[in-house]
C-alpha distance (Angstrom), angle and dihedral (degrees) to the residues before:
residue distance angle dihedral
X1 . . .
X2 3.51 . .
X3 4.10 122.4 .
X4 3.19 93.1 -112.3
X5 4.05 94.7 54.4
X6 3.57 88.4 51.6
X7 3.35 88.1 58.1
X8 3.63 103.7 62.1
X9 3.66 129.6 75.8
X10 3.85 107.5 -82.3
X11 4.18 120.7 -148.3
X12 3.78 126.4 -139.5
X13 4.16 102.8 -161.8
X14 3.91 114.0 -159.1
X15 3.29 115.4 -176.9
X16 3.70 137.1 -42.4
X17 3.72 90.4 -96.3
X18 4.06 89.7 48.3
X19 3.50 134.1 78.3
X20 3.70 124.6 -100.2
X21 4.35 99.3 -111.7
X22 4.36 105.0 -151.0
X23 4.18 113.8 -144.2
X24 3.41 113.4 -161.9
X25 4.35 101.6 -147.5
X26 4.08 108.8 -143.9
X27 3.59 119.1 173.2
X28 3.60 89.7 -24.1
X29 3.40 109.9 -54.0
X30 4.03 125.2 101.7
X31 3.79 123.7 -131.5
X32 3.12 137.9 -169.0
X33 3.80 125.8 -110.9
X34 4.05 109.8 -93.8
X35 3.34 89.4 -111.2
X36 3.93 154.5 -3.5
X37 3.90 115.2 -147.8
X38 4.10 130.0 -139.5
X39 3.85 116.0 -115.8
X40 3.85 94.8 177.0
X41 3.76 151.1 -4.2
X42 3.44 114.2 -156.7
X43 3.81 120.9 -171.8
X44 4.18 109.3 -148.5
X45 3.98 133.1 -171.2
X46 3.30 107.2 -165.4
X47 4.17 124.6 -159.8
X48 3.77 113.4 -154.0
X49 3.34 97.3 -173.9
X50 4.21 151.1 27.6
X51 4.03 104.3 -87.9
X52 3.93 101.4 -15.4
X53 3.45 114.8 155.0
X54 4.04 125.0 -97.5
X55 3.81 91.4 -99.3
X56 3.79 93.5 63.2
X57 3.65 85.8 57.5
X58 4.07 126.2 114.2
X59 3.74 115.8 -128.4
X60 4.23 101.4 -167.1
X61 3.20 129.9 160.4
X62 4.44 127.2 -150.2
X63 3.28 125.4 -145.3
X64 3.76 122.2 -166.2
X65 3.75 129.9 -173.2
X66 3.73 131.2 -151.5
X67 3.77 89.5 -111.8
X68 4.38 93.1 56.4
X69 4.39 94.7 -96.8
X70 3.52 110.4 147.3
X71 3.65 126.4 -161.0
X72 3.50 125.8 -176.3
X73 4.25 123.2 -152.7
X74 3.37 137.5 -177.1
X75 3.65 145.9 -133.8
X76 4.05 133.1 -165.7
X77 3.86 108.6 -95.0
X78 3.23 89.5 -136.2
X79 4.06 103.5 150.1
X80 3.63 84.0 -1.9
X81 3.92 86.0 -57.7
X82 3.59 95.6 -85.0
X83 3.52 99.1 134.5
X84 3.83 93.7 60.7
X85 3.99 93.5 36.4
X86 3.94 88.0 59.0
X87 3.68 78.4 57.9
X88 3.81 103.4 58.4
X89 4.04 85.0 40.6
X90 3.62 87.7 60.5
X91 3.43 100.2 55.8
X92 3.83 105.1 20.9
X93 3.67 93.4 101.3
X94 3.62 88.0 54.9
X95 3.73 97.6 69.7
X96 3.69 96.2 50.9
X97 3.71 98.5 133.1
X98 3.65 110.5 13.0
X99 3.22 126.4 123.2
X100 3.87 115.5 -91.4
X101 4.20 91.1 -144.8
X102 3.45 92.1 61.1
X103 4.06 86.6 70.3
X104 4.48 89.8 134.6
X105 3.86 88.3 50.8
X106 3.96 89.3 49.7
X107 3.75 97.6 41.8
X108 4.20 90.3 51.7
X109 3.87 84.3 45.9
X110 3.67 94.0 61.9
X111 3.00 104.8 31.8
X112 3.71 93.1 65.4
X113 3.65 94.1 38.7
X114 4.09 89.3 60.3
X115 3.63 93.0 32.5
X116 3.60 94.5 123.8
X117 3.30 96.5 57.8
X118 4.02 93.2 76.1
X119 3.21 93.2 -73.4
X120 4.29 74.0 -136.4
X121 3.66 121.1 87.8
X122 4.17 115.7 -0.4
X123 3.63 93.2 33.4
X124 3.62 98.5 40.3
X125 3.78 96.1 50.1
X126 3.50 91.3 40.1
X127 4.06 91.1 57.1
X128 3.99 80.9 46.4
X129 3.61 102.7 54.8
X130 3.66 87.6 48.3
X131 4.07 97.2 43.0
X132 3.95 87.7 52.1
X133 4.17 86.7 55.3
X134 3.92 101.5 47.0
X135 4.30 79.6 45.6
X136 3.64 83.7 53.1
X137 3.89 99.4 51.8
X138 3.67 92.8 38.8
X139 3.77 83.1 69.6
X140 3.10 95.0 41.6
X141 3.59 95.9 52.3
X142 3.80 94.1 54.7
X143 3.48 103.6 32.0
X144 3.87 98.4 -114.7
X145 4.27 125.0 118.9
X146 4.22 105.2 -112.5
X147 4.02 86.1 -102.4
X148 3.37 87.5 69.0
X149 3.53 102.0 53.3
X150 4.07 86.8 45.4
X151 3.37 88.9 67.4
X152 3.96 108.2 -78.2
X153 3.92 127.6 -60.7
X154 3.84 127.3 -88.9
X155 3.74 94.2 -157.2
X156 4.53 126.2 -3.6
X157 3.30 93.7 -153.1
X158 3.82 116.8 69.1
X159 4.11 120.2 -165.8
X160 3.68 107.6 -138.4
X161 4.02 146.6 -169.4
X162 4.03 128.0 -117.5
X163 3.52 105.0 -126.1
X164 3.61 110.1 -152.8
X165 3.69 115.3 -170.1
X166 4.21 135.1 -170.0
X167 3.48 99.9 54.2
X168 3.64 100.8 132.9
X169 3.76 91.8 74.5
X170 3.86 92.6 46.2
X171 3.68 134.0 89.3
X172 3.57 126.4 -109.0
X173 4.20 85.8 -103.9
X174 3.43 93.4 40.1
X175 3.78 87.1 56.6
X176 3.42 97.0 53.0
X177 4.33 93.8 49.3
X178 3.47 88.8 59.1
X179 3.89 106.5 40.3
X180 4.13 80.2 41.0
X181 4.06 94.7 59.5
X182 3.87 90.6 42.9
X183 3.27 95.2 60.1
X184 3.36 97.2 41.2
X185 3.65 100.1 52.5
X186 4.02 92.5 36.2
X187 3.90 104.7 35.7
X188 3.46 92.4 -156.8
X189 3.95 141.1 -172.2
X190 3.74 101.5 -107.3
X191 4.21 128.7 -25.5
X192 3.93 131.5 -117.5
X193 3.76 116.7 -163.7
X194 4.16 113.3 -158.3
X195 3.54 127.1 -155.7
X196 3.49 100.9 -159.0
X197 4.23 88.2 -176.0
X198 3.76 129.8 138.2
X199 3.75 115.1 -48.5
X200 4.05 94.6 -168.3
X201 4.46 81.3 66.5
X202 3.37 105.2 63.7
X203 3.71 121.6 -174.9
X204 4.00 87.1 11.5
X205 3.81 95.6 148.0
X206 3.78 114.4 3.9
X207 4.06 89.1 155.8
X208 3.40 100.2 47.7
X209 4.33 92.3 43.8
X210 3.91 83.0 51.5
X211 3.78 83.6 52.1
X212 3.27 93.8 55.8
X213 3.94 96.0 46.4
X214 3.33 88.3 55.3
X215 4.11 100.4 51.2
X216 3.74 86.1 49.7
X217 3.91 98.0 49.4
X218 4.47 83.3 46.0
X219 3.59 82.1 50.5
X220 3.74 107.5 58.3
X221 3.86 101.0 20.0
X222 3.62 132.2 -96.2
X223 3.91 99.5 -90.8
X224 4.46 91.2 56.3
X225 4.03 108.1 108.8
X226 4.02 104.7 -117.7
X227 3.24 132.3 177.7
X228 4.18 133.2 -160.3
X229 3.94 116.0 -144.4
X230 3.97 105.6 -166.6
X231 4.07 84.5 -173.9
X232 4.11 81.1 -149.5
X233 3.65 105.3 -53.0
X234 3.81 104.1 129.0
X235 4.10 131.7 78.4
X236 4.37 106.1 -127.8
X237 4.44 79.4 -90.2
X238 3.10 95.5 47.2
X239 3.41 97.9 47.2
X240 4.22 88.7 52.1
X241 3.90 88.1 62.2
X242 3.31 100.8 47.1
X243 3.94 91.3 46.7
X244 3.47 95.1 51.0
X245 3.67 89.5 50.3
X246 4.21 86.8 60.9
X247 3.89 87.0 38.6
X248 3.89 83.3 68.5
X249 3.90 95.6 34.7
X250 4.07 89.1 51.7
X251 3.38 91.3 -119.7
X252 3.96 99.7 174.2
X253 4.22 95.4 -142.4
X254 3.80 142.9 -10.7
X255 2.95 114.6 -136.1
X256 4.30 131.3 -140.7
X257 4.41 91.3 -19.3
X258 3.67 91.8 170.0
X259 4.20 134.6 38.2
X260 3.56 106.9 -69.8
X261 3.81 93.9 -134.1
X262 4.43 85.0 59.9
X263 4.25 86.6 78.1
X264 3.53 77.8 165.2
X265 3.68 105.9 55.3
X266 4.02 90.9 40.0
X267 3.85 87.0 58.6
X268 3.73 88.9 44.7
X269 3.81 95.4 57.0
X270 3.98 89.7 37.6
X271 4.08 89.4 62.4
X272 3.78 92.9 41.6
X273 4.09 93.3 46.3
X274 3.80 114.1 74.5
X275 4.21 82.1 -165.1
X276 3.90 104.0 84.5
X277 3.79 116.8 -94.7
X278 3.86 117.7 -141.2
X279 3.79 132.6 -162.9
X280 3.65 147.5 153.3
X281 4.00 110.2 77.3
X282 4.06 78.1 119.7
X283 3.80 93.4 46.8
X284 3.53 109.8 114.2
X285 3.48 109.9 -176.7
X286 4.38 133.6 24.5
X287 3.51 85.9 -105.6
X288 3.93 90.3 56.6
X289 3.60 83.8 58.3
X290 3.27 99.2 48.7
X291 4.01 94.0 54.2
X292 4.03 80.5 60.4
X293 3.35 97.5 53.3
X294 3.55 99.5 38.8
X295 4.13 80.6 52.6
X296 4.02 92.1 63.7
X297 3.95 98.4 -97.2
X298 3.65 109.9 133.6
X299 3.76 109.7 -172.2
X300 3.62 114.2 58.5
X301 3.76 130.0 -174.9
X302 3.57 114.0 -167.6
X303 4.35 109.6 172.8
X304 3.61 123.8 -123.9
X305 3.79 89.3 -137.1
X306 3.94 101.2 61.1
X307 3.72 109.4 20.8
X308 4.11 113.0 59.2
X309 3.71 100.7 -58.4
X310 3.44 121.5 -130.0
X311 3.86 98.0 -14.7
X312 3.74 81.6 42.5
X313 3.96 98.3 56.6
X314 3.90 90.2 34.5
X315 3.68 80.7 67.0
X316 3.46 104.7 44.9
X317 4.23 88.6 50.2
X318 3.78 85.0 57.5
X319 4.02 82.0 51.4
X320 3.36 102.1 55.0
X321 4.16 98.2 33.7
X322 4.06 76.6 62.5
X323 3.59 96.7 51.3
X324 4.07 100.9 36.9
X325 3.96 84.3 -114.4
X326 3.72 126.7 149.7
X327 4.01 113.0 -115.4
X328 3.81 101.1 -151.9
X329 3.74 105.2 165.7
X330 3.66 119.1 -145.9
X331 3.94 109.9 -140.0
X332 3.72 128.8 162.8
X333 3.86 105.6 165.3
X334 4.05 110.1 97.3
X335 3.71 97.8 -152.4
X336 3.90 133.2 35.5
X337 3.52 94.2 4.4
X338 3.99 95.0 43.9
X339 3.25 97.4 52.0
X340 3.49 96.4 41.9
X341 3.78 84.5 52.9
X342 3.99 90.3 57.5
X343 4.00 89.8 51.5
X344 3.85 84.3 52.1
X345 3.97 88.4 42.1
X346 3.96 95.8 52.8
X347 3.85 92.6 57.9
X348 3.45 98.8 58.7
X349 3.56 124.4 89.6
X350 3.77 116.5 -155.4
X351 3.71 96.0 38.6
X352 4.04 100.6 171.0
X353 3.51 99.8 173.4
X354 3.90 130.7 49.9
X355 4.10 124.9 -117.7
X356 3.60 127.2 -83.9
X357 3.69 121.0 -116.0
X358 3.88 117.0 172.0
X359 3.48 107.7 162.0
X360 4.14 115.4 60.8
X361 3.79 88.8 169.1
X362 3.75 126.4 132.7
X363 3.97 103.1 -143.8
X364 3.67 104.2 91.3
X365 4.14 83.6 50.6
X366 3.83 100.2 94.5
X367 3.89 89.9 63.2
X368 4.30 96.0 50.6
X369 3.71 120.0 51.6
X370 3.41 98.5 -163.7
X371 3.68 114.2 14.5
X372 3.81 108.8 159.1
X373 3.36 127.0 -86.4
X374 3.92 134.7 -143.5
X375 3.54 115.1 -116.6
X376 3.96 130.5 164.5
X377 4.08 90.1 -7.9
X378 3.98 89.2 -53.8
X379 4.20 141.2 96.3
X380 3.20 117.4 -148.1
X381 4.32 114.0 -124.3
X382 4.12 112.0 -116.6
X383 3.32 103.7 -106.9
X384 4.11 101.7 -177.0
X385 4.23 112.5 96.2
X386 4.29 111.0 -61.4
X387 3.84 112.9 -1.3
X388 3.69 87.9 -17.0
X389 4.06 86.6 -124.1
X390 3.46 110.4 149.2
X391 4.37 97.0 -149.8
X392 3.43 120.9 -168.3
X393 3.90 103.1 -144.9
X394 3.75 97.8 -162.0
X395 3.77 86.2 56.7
X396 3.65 98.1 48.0
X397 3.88 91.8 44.5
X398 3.85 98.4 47.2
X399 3.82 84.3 62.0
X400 3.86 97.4 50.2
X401 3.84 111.7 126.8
């Protein structure tokens, strides 16, 4: 190349749909231009489905820049994700103009302006959605997958667990079926079975959850990785019997025993349990996770979707390398939020625990191209510029609600 080429501004083309990113070449090193401005924010619930209920919605958000970059985001569905999508509406006008790089500066920004509104819950999984987007056309605008940017990956492909939920309504047969055609059909790295029941009727049916701990273990063999998610059923005693019932089992962890509002009482039955104690998929903020670990639990599993996104899980791995504490994300959304997940996932170096992937379901499919999928216990990590998702808008907005 001649010094005069090198000289001139150089052009990296994505595709037709993408915007046309300008390098300016000095001395021989590329940079990127200063900065790459927001056309739009638009906040979208998505229905997959005829007459599903508001939990099986989508709550994503779309960024746009002035250059043609979109980034996609998501929110937990929670209620359909309303509550954080009239978030993003609310200040979506706002960040017409701004530059998309400056995502930390933004996230702080908002966060403080809608502080009084928890900060936990809306806010925070509004600030996600939109976190997970600007990560998105960051990558985009360079050319690089997210786990790049974060730093580089330790591993792209990421063993993870089926998460099989409802069981507290089911019978101990019924509970086998289902965990039975999971793991046949998924083959994956290790098993958690939900329960999903009641949580004003604690301690309802300690005997017949042990029962069903113990059908599952008989099912799959005493040397499978399982793990028991109470979803905040039990009273601190309670919660002691039923652990040391999955002490014996070798259950691996048990997951949320107590309220997750009694920080307290969760630490309490982590320090008494030799089974590891997790918490945190209803911790909103770092500090929220900090208050767990400061109260003796030492797995935590903060979700992409509701607390920060990216930046917000970047922080809490810096968190828990500090403290010695297991970051064991809890994620049950199988498309922007998974797969964000995984970029988050591939960065991290002692990763004890495998992924969580709860939906298997085909009927977000017709919108993704090429979202990942499980094979041999493992996903494989996007490796195309962003998340690597390859969304097809006119999909996504045909099935805005």
């Amino acid at each position: 190349m001649t010094s005069a080429a090198v000289s001139n501004f150089h052009r990296l083309h994505t595709d037709a749909n993408r915007a046309t990113v300008v390098f300016r070449v000095k001395d021989g090193m590329s940079a990127l231009a200063s900065s790459i401005s927001i056309k739009s924010v638009e906040a979208l619930q998505i229905g997959w489905e005829a007459n599903e209920p508001p939990g099986r919605h989508s709550a994503f958000v779309r960024v746009t820049t002035v250059d043609g970059i979109v980034g996609y985001g998501e929110a937990s569905p929670m209620m359909g994700g309303e509550h954080s999508l009239g978030v993003i509406r609310d200040f979506a006008e706002t960040l017409a103009g701004r530059d998309a790089l400056d995502h930390a500066v933004i996230f702080d920004q908002l966060l403080h302006k809608y502080v009084k509104l928890g900060p936990e819950g809306a806010v925070t999984g509004a600030l996600a959605a939109l976190d997970i987007a600007l990560w998105d056309i960051r990558g985009k605008a360079v050319g690089l997958p997210v786990y790049k940017l974060l730093g580089g990956a330790w591993r792209t492909e990421i063993p993870f667990y089926a998460s099989i939920g409802g069981n507290a309504a089911r019978t101990v047969d019924e509970v086998v079926r289902v965990v039975e055609k999971r793991w046949k059909a998924e083959t994956p790295a290790a098993i958690k079975i939900r329960w999903d029941g009641d949580r004003t009727r604690q301690d309802f049916d300690i005997a017949g959850d042990i029962e069903k701990a113990r059908a599952v273990r008989k099912l799959v063999g005493d040397g499978f990785p399982l793990a028991f998610d109470a979803n905040n059923q039990y009273s601190v005693g309670g919660a002691i019997r039923v652990g040391r019932a999955l002490e014996e089992l070798g259950y691996i962890w048990f997951e949320e025993p107590v309220q997750h509002y009694q920080v307290r009482a969760m630490g309490e039955v982590a320090q008494r349990l030799d089974i590891t104690v997790s918490a945190g998929e209803q911790s909103y903020t770092t500090q929220d996770i900090v208050d767990l670990i400061e109260a003796g639990v030492r797995m935590v599993q903060p979700d992409i979707v509701k607390m920060g996104g990216i930046t917000g899980l970047m922080q809490c791995a810096a968190i828990c390398h500090a403290h010695g504490v297991e970051l064991v994300p809890h994620q049950t959304q199988p498309t922007i939020g998974h797969v964000a997940n995984l970029h988050l996932l591939a960065t991290v170096m002692h990763l004890t625990k495998p992924a969580e992937f709860a939906d298997p379901s085909t009927r977000m499919h017709a919108a993704f191209a090429n979202l990942p999928a499980p094979k041999d216990g493992r996903f494989v990590v996007p490796s195309g510029p962003g998340l690597g998702l390859q969304i097809n808008d006119a999909e996504v907005d045909a099935r805005r609600l």
